[in-house]
Backbone of each chain as ProteinMPNN parsed JSONL, in Angstrom:
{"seq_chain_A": "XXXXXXXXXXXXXXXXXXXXXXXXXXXXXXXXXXXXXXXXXXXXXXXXXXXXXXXXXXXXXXXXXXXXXXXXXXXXXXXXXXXXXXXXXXXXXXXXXXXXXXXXXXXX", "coords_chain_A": {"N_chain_A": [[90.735, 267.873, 34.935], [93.239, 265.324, 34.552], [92.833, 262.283, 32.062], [94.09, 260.049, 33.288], [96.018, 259.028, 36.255], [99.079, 258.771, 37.616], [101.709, 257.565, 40.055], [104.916, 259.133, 39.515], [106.608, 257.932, 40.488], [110.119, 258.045, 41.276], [110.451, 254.447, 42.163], [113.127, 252.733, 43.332], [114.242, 249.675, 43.688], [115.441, 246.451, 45.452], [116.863, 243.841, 44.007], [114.992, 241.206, 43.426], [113.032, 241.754, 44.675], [109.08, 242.62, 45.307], [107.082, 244.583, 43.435], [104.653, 247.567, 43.213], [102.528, 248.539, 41.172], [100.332, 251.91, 40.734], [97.067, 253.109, 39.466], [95.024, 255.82, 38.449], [91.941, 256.332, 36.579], [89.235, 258.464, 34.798], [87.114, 258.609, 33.387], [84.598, 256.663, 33.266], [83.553, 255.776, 31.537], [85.141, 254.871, 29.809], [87.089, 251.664, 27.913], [88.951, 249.728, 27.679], [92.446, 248.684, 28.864], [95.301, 248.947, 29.322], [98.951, 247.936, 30.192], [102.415, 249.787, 29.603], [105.593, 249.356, 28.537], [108.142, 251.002, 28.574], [111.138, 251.684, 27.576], [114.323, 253.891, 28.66], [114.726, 256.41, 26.128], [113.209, 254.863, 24.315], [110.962, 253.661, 22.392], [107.445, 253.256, 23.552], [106.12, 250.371, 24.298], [104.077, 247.472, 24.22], [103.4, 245.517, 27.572], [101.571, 244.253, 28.779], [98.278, 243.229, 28.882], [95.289, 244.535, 30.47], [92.684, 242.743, 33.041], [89.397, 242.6, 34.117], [89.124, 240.423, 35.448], [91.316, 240.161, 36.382], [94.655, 239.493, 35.347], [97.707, 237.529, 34.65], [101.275, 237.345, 34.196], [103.854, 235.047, 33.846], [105.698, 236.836, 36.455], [104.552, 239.181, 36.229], [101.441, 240.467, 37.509], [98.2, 242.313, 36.768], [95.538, 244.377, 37.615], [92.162, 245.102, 37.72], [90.093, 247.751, 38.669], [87.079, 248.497, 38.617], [84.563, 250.018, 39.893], [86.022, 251.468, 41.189], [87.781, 252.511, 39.55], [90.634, 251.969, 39.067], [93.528, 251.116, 38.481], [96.398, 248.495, 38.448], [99.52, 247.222, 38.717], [102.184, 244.275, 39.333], [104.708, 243.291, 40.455], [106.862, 240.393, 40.642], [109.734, 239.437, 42.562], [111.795, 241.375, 41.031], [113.814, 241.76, 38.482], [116.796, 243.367, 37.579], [116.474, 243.692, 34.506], [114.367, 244.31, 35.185], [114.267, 247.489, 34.88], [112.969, 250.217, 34.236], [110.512, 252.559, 32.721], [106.914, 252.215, 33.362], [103.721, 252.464, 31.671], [100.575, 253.459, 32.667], [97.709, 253.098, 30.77], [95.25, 253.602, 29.203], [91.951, 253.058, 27.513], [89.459, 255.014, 25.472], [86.376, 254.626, 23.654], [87.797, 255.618, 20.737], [90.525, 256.834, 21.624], [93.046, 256.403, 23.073], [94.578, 257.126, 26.326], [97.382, 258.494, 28.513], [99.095, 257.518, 31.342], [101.722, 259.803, 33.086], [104.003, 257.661, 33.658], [105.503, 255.525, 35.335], [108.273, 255.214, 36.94], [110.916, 252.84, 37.148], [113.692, 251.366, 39.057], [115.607, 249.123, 39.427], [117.793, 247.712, 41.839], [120.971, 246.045, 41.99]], "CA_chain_A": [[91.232, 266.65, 35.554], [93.799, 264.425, 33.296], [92.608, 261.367, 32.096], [94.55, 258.979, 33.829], [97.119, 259.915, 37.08], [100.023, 257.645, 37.637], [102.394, 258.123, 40.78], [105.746, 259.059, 38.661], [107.867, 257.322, 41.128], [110.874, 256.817, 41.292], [110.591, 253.445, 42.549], [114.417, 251.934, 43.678], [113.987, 248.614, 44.678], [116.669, 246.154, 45.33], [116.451, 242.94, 43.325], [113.932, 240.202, 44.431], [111.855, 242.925, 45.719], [107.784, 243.205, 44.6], [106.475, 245.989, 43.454], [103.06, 247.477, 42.828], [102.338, 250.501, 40.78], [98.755, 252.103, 40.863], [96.689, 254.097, 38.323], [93.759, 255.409, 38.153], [91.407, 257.058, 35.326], [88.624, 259.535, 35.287], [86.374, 258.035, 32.548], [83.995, 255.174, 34.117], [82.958, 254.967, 30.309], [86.564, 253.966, 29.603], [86.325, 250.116, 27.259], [89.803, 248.729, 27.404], [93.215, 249.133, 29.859], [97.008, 248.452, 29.216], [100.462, 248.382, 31.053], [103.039, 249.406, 28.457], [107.18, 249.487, 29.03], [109.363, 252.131, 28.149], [113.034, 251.995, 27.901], [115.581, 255.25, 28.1], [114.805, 256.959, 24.75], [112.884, 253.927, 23.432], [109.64, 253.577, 21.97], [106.423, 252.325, 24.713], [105.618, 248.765, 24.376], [103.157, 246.916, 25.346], [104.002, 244.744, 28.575], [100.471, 243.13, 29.188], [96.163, 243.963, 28.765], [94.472, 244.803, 31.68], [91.189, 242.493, 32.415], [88.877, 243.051, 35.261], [88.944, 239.176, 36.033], [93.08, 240.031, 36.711], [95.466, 238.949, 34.497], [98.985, 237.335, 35.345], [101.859, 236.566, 33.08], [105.003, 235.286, 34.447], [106.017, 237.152, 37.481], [103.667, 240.376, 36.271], [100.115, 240.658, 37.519], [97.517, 242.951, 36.092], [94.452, 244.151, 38.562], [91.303, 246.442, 36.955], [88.792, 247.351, 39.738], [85.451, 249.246, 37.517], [83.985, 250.236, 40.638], [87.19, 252.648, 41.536], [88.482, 253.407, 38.548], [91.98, 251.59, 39.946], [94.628, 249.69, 37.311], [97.219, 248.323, 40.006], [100.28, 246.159, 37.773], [102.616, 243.932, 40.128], [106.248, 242.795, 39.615], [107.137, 239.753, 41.62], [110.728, 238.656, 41.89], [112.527, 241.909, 40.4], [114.999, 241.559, 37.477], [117.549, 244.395, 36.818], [116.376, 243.699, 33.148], [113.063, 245.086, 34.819], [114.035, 248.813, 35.395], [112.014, 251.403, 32.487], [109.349, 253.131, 33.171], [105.743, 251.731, 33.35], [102.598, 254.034, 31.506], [99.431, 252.851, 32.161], [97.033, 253.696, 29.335], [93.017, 253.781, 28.888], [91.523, 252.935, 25.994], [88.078, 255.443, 25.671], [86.141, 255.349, 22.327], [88.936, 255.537, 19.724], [91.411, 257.414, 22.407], [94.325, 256.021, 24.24], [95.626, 258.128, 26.961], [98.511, 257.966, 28.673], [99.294, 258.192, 32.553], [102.962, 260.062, 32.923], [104.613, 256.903, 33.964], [106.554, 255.568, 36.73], [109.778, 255.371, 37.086], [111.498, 251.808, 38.335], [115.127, 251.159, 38.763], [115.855, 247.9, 40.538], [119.66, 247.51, 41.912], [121.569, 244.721, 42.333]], "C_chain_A": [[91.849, 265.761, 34.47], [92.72, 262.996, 33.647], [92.957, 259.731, 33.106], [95.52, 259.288, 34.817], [97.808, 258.416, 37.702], [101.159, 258.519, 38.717], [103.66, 257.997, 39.561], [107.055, 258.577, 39.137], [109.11, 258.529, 41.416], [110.564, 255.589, 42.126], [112.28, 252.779, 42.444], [114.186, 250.664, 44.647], [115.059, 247.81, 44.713], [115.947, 244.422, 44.443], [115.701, 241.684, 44.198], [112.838, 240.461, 45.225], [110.225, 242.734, 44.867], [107.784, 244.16, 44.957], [105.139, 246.159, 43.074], [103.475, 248.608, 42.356], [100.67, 250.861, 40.687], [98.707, 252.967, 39.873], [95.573, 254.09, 38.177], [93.168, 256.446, 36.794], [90.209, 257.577, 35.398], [87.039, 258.962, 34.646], [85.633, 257.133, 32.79], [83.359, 254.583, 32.322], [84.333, 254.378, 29.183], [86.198, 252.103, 29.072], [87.948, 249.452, 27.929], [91.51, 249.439, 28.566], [94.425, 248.094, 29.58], [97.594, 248.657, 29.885], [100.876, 248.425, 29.662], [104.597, 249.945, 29.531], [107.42, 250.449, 28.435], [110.78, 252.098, 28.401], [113.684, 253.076, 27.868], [115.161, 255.527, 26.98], [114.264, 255.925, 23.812], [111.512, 254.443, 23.213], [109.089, 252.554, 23.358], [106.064, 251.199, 23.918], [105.055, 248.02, 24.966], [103.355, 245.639, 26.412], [102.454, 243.756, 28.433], [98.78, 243.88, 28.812], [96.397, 244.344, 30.081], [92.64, 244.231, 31.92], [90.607, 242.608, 33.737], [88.678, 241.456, 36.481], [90.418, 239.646, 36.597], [93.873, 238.889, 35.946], [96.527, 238.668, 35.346], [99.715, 236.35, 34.284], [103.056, 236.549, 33.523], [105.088, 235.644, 35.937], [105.4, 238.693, 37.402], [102.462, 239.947, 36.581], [99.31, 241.959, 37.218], [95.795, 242.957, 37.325], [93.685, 245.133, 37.537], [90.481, 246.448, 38.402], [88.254, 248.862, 39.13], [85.313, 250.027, 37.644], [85.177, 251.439, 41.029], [87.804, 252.877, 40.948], [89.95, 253.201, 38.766], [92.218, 250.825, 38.638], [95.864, 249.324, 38.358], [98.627, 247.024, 38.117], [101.696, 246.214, 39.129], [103.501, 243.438, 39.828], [106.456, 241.996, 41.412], [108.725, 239.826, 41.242], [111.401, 239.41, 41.154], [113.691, 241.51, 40.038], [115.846, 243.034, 37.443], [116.94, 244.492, 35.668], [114.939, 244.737, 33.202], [112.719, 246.609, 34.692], [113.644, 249.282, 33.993], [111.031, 252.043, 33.245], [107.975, 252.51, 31.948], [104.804, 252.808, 33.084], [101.58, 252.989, 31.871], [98.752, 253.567, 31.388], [95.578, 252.783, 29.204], [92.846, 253.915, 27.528], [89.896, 253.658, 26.129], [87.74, 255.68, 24.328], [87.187, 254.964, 21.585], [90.503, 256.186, 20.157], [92.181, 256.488, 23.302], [94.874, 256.935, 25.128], [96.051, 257.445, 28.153], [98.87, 258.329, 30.07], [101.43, 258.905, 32.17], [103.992, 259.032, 32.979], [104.863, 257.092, 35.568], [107.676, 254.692, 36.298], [110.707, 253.757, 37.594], [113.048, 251.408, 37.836], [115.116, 249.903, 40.16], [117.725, 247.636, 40.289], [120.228, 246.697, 42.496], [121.87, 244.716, 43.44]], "O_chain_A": [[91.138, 265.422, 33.524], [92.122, 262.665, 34.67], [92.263, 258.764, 33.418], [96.261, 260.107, 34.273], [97.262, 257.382, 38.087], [101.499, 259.683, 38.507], [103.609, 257.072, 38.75], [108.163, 258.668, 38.609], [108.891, 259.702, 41.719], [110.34, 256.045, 43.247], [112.585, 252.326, 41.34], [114.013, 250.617, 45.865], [115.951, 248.253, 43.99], [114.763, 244.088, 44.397], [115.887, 241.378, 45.375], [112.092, 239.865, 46.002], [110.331, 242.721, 43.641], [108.128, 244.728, 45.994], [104.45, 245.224, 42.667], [104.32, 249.417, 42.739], [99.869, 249.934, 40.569], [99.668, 253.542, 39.363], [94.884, 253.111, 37.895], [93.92, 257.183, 36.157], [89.728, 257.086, 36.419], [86.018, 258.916, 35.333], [86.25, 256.191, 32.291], [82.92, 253.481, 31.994], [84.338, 253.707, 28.151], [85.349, 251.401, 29.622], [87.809, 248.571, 28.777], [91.518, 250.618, 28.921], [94.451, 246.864, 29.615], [97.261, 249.599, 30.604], [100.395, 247.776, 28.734], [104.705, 250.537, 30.605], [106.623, 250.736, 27.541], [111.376, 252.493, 29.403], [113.707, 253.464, 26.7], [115.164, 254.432, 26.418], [114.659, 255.924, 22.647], [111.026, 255.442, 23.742], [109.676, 251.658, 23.966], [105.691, 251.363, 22.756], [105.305, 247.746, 26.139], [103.481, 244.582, 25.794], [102.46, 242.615, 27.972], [98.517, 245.05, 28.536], [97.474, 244.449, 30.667], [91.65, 244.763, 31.417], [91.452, 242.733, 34.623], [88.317, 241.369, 37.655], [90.467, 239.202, 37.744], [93.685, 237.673, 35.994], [96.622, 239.169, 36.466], [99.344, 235.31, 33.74], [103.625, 237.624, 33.714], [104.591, 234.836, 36.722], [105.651, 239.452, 38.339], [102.156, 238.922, 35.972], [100.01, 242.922, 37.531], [95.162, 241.972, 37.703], [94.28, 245.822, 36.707], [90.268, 245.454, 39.097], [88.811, 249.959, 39.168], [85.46, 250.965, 36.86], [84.637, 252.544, 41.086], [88.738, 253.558, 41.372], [90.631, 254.221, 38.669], [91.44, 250.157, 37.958], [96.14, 250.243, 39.129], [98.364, 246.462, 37.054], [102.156, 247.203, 39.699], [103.401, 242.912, 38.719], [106.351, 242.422, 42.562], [109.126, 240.132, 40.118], [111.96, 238.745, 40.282], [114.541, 241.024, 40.784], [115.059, 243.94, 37.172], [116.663, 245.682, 35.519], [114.449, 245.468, 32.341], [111.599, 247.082, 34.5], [113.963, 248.795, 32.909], [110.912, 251.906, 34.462], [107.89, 252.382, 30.727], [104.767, 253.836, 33.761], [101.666, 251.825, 31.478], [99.101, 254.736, 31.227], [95.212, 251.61, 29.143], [93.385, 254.62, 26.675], [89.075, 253.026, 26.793], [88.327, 256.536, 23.665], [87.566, 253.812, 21.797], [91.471, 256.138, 19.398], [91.655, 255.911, 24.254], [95.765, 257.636, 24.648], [95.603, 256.446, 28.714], [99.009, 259.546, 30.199], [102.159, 258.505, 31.261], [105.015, 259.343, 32.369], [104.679, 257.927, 36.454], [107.805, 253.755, 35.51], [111.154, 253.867, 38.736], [113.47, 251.212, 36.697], [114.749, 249.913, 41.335], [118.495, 247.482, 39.341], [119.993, 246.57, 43.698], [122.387, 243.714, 43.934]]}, "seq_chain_B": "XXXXXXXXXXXXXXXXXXXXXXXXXXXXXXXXXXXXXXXXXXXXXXXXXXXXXXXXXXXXXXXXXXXXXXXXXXXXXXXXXXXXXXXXXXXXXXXXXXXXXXXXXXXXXX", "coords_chain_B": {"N_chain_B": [[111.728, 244.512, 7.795], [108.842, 244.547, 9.463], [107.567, 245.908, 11.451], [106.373, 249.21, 12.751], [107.728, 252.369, 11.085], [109.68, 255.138, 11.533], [110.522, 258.242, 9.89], [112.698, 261.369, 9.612], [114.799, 259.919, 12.275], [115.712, 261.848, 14.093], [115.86, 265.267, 14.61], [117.301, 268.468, 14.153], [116.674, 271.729, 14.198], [116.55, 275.401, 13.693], [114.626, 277.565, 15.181], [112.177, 278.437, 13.633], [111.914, 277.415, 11.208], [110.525, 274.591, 9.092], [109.921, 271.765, 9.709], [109.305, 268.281, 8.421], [107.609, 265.133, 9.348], [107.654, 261.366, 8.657], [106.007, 258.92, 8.249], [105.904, 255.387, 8.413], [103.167, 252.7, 8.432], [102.584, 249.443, 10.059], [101.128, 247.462, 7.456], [98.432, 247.527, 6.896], [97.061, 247.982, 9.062], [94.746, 250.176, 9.984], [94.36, 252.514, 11.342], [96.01, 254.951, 12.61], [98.043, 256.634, 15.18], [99.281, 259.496, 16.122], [101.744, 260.96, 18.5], [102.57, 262.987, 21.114], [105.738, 262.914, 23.498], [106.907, 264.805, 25.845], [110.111, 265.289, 27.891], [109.967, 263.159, 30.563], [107.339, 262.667, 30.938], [104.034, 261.344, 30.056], [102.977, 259.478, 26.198], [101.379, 262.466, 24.701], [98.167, 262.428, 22.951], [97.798, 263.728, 19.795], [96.766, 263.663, 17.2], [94.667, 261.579, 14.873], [94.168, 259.079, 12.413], [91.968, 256.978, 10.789], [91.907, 255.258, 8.012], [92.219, 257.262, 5.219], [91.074, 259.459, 6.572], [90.901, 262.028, 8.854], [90.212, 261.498, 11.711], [90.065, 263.004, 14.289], [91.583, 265.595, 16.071], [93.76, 267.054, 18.611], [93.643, 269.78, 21.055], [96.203, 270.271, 21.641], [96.921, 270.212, 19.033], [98.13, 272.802, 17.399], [97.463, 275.573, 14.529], [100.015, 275.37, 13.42], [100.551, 272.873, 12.979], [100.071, 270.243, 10.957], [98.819, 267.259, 9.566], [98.928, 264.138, 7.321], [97.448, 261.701, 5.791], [97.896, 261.189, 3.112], [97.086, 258.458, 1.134], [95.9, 256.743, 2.744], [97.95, 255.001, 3.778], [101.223, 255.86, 4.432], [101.965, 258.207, 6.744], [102.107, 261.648, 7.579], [103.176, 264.248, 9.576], [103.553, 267.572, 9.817], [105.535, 270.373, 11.297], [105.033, 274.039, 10.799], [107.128, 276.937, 11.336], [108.899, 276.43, 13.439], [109.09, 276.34, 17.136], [110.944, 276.73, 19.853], [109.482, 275.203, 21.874], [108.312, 273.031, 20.759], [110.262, 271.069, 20.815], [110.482, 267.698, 21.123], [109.503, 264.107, 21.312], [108.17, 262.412, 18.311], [105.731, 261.037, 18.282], [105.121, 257.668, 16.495], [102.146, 255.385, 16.165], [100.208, 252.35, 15.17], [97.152, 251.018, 15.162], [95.502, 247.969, 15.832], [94.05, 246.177, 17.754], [95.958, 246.201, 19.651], [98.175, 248.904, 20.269], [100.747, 250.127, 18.108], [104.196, 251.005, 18.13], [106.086, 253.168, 16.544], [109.654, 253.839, 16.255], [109.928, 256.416, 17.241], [110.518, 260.491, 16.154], [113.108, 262.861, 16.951], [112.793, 265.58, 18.08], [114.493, 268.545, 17.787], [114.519, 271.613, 18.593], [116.354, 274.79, 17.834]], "CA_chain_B": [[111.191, 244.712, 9.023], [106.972, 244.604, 9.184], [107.342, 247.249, 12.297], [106.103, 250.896, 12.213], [109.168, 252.737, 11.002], [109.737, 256.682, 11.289], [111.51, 259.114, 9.709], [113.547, 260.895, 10.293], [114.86, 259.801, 14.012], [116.784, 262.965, 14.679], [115.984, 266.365, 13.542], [117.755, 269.371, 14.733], [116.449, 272.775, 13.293], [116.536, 276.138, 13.889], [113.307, 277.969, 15.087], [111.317, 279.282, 12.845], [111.692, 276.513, 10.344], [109.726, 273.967, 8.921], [110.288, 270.244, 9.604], [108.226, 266.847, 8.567], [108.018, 263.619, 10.061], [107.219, 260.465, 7.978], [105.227, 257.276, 9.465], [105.18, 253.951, 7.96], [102.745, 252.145, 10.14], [102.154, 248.251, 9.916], [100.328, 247.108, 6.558], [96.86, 246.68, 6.816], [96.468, 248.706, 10.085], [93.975, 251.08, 9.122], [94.186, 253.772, 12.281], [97.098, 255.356, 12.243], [98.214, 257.767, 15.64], [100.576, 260.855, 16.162], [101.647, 261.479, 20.141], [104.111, 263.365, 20.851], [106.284, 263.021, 24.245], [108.52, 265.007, 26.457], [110.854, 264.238, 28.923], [109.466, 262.855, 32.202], [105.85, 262.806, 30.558], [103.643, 260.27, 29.168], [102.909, 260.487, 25.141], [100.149, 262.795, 24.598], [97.758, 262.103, 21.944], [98.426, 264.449, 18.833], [95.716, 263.476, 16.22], [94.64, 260.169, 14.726], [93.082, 258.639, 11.015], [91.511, 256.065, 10.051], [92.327, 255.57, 6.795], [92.678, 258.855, 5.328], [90.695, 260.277, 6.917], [91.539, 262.499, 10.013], [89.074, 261.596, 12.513], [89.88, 263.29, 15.699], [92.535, 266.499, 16.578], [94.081, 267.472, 19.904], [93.964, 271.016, 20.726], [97.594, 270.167, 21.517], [98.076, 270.7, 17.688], [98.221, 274.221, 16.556], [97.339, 275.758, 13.685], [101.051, 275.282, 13.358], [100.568, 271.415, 12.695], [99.497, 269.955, 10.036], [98.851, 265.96, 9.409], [97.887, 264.003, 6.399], [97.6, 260.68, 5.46], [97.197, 260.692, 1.422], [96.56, 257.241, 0.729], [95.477, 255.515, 3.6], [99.213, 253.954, 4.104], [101.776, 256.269, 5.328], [101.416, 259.449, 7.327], [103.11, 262.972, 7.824], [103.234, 265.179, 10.556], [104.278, 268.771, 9.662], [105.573, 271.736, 11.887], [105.94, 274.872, 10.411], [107.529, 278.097, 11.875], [108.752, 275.559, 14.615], [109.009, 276.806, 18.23], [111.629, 275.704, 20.975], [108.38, 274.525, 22.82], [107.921, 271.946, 20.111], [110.853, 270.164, 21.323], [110.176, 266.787, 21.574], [110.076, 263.395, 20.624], [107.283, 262.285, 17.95], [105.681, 258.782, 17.942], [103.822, 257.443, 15.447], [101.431, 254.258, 16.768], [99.33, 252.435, 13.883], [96.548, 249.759, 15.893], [94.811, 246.925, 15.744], [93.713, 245.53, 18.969], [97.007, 247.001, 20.262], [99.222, 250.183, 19.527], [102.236, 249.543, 17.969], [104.86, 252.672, 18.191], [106.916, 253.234, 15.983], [110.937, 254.362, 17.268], [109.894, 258.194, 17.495], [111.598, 261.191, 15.509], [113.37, 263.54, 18.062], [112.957, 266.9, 17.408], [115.105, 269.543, 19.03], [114.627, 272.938, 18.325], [117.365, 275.528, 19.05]], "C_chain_B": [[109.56, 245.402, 8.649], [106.578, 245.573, 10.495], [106.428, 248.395, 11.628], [107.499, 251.808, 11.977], [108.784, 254.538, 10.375], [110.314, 257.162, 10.743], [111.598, 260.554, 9.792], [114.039, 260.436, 11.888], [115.161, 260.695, 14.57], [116.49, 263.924, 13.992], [116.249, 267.223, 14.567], [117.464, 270.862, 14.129], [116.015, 274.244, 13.895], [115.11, 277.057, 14.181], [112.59, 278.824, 14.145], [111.204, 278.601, 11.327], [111.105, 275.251, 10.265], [110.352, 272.62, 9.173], [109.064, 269.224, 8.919], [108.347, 265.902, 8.678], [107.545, 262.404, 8.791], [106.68, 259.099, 9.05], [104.939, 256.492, 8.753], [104.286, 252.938, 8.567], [103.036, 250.389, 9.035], [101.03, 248.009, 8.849], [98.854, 246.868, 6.964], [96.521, 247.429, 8.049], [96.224, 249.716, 9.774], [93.554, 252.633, 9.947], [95.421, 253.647, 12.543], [97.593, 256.51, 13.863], [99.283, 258.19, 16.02], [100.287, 261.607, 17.821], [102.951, 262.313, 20.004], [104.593, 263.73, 22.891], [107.599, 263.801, 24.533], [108.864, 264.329, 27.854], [109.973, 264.069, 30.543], [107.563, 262.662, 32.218], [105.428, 261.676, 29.701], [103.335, 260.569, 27.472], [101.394, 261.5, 25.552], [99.47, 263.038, 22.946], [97.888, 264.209, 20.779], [96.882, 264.809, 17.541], [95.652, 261.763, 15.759], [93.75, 259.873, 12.934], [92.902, 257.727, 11.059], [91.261, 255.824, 8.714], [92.646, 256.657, 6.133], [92.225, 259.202, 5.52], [91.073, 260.831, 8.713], [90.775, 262.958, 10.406], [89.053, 262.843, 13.972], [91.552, 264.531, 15.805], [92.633, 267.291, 17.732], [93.803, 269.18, 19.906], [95.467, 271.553, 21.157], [98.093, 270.663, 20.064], [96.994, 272.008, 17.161], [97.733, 274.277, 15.408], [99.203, 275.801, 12.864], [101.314, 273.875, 12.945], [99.47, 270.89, 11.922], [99.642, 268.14, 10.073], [97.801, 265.204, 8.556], [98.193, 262.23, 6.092], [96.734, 260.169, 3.965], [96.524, 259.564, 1.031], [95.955, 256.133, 1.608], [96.692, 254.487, 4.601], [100.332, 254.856, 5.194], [101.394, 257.584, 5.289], [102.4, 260.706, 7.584], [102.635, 264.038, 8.464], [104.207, 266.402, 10.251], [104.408, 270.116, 10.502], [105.839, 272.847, 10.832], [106.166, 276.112, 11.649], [107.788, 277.87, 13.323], [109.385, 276.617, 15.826], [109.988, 275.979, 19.558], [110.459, 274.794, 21.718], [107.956, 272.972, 21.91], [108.741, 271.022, 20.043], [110.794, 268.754, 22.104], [110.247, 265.198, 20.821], [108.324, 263.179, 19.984], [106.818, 261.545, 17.509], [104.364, 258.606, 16.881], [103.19, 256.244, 16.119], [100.51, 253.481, 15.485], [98.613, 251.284, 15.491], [95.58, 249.003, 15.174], [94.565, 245.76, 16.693], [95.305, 246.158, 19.564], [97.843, 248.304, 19.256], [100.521, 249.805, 19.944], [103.06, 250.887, 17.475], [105.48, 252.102, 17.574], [108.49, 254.06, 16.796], [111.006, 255.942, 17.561], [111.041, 259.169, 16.829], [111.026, 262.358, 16.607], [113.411, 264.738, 17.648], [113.784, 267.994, 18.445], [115.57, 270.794, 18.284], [115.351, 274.116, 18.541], [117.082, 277.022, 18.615]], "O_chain_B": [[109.225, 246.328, 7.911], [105.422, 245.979, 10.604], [105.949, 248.494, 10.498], [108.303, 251.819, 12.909], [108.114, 255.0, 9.451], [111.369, 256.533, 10.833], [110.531, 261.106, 10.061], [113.244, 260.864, 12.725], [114.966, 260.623, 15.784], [116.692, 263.837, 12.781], [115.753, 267.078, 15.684], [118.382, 271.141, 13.358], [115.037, 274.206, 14.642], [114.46, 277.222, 13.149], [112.662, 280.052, 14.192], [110.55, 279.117, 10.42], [111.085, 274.633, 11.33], [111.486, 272.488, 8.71], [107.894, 269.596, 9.01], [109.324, 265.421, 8.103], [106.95, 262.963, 7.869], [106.967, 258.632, 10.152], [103.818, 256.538, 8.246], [104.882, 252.22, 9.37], [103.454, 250.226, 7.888], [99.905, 248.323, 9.24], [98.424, 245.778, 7.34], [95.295, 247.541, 8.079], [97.087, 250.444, 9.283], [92.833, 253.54, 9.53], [95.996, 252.571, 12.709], [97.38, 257.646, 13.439], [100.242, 257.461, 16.273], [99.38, 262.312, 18.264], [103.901, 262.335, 19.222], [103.962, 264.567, 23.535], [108.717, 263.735, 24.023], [108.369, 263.455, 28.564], [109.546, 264.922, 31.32], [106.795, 262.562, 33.175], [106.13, 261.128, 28.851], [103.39, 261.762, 27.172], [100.59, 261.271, 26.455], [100.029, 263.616, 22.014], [98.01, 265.373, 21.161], [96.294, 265.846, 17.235], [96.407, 260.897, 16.2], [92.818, 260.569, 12.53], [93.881, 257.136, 11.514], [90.208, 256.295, 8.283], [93.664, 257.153, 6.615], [92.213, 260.122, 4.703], [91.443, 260.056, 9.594], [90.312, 264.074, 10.172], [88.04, 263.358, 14.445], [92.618, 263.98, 15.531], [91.781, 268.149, 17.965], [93.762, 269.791, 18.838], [95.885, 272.71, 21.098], [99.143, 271.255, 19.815], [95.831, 272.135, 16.781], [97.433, 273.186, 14.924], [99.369, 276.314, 11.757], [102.451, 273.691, 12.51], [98.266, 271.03, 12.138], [100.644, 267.718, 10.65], [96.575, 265.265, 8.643], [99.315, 261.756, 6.269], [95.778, 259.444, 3.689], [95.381, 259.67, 0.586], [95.623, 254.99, 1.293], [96.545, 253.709, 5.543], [100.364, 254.673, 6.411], [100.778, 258.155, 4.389], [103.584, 260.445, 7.796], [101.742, 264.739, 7.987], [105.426, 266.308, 10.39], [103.488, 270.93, 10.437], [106.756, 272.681, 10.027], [105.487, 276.171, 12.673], [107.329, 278.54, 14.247], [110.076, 277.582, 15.497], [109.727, 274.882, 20.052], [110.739, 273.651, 22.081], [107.385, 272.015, 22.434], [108.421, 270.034, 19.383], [110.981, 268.609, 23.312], [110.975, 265.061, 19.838], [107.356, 263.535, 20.656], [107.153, 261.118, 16.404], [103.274, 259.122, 16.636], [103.995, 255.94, 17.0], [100.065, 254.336, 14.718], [99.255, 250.918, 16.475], [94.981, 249.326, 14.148], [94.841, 244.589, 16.433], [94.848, 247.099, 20.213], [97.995, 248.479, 18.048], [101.139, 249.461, 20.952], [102.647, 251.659, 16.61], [105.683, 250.889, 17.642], [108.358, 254.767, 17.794], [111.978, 256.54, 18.022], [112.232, 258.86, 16.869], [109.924, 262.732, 17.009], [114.179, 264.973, 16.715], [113.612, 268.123, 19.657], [116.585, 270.983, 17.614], [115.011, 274.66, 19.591], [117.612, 277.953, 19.222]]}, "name": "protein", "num_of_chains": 2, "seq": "XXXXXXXXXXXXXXXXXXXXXXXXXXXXXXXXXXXXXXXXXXXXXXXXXXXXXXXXXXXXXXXXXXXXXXXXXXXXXXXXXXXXXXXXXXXXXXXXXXXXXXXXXXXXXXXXXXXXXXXXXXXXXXXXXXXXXXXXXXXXXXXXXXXXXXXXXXXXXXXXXXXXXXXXXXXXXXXXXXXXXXXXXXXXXXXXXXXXXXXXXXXXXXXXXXXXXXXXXX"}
């Protein structure tokens, strides 16, 4: 069973649209939980934490739920600027792993 | 630039030859890790040090991969007797409360 399973989209939304992406992870002894960005051929970057109170920065929100092993990250208010693909990523121990991504293209 | 910085970005090499990557991470960040992504896939972890020492290895890496981090500072990821299958791109990350990638060297094996 992978560590972490991430729908890989595509997601096409049109601009102004929310989105949700889901992710969950296998590990219940899992410590720590990221969203990171990805651009075309770029290096991943980290977009936001992940805290179990729910985070929210901007027009991103950040959900953890413990109890189901769920990471949920929410895009209000799509930008064009926002399309890349989204990994979520588990922090277990000294290990990061990495869901495949998903995919989002938002079109004008 | 106080980034993580790779080299090289681009390597193109014939199978059955040797390549090696270079990884400068971020000063003072003292865990150092090597993923390596293909297309349509998230990275997947590679190996990792903490200082020089090289705590933890995937069984992603072969006896075909080698990775050392002499001094504690920067790091090198070596294929030899490389394999079209090892086509990919190869990120370096150093952390410290977050992982910070470096721009990945692309490997493409023909």
């Amino acid at each position: 069973r992978k560590e972490v399973e991430q729908d890989p989209g595509p997601f096409n939304v049109p601009e102004g649209a929310t989105v949700a992406f889901n992710c969950t992870y296998s590990n219940s002894a899992s410590q720590s939980f990221f969203w990171y960005r990805q651009d075309c051929r770029k290096e991943p970057k980290l977009l936001m934490s992940v805290y179990s109170s729910g985070n929210e920065d901007g027009r991103f929100t950040a959900q953890l739920n413990r109890a189901s092993q769920y990471i949920s990250l929410l895009i209000r208010d799509s930008k064009l600027s926002d399309s890349a693909t989204y990994l979520c990523v588990v922090n277990t121990g000294n290990q990061f792993y990495f869901g495949t991504g998903t995919s989002l293209t938002v079109i004008p | 630039d106080t980034g993580v910085s790779q080299d090289p970005r681009h390597k193109i090499t014939k199978r059955g030859q040797n390549v090696t990557f270079r990884c400068d991470p971020i000063s003072e960040h003292n865990r150092l890790y090597w993923y390596r992504q293909t297309l349509g896939q998230g990275p997947e972890f590679l190996t990792y040090f903490q200082n020089e020492a090289q705590l933890e290895k995937s069984r992603l890496l072969s006896d075909r991969f080698s990775a050392e981090r002499p001094k504690g500072s920067f790091s090198t990821l070596e294929i030899q007797r490389t394999e079209q299958g090892d086509s990919a791109m190869y990120l370096c990350a150093s952390w410290t409360g977050e992982l910070f990638f470096g721009e990945g060297s692309r490997l493409t094996v023909l």
